[in-house]
C-alpha positions, 0 to 999 in steps of 0.5 A: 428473475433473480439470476438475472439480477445477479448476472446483471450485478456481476456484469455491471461489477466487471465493467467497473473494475475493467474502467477503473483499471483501464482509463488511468492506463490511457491517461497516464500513457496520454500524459507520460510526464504525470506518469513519470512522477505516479511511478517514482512514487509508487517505486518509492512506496515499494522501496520502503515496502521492501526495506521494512520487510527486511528489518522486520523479525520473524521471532515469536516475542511471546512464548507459547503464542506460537500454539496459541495463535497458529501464526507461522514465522512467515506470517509473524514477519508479514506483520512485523513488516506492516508495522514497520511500514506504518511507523516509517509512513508515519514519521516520513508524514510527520517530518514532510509536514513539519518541513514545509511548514517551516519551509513556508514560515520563510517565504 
């Protein structure tokens, strides 16, 4: 009885991922001028993705927390990378908020 249950779970949990996929597929294939603008965004998203990863460092700031932690160079520039990332959203947040609210302050 609990097989079931549990194929039943994992039936209904395939077709919920395979919607949530394929439906925005369709309406962005339906809509291509909305499209146009999601994919700019999320080239801009993987463009800063890239930059960040680029400037982050693979240096170990800590000595020692290399044997300690177990982390390796590559996982050391992931993370920098993360954090670069954040700080650069962050400020790009920051900078689009303060714009247009001047911007409206104008109008």
């Amino acid at each position: 009885m609990v097989d079931i249950g549990l194929y039943l779970a994992y039936a209904l949990l395939i077709i919920a991922m395979l919607s949530a996929v394929l439906f925005p597929a369709v309406y962005m294939l339906r809509h291509l001028e909305e499209a146009r603008k999601v994919l700019i965004g999320i080239g801009v998203i993987i463009v800063i993705a890239v930059i960040s990863y680029f400037t982050a460092s693979g240096d170990f700031y800590f000595p020692g927390i290399e044997n300690k932690m177990n982390y390796s160079q590559q996982a050391v520039k992931l993370i920098g990378a993360g954090i670069n990332m954040t700080i650069f959203m962050g400020a790009l947040a920051i900078i689009t908020a303060v714009f247009f609210e001047v911007k409206n302050a104008f109008n």
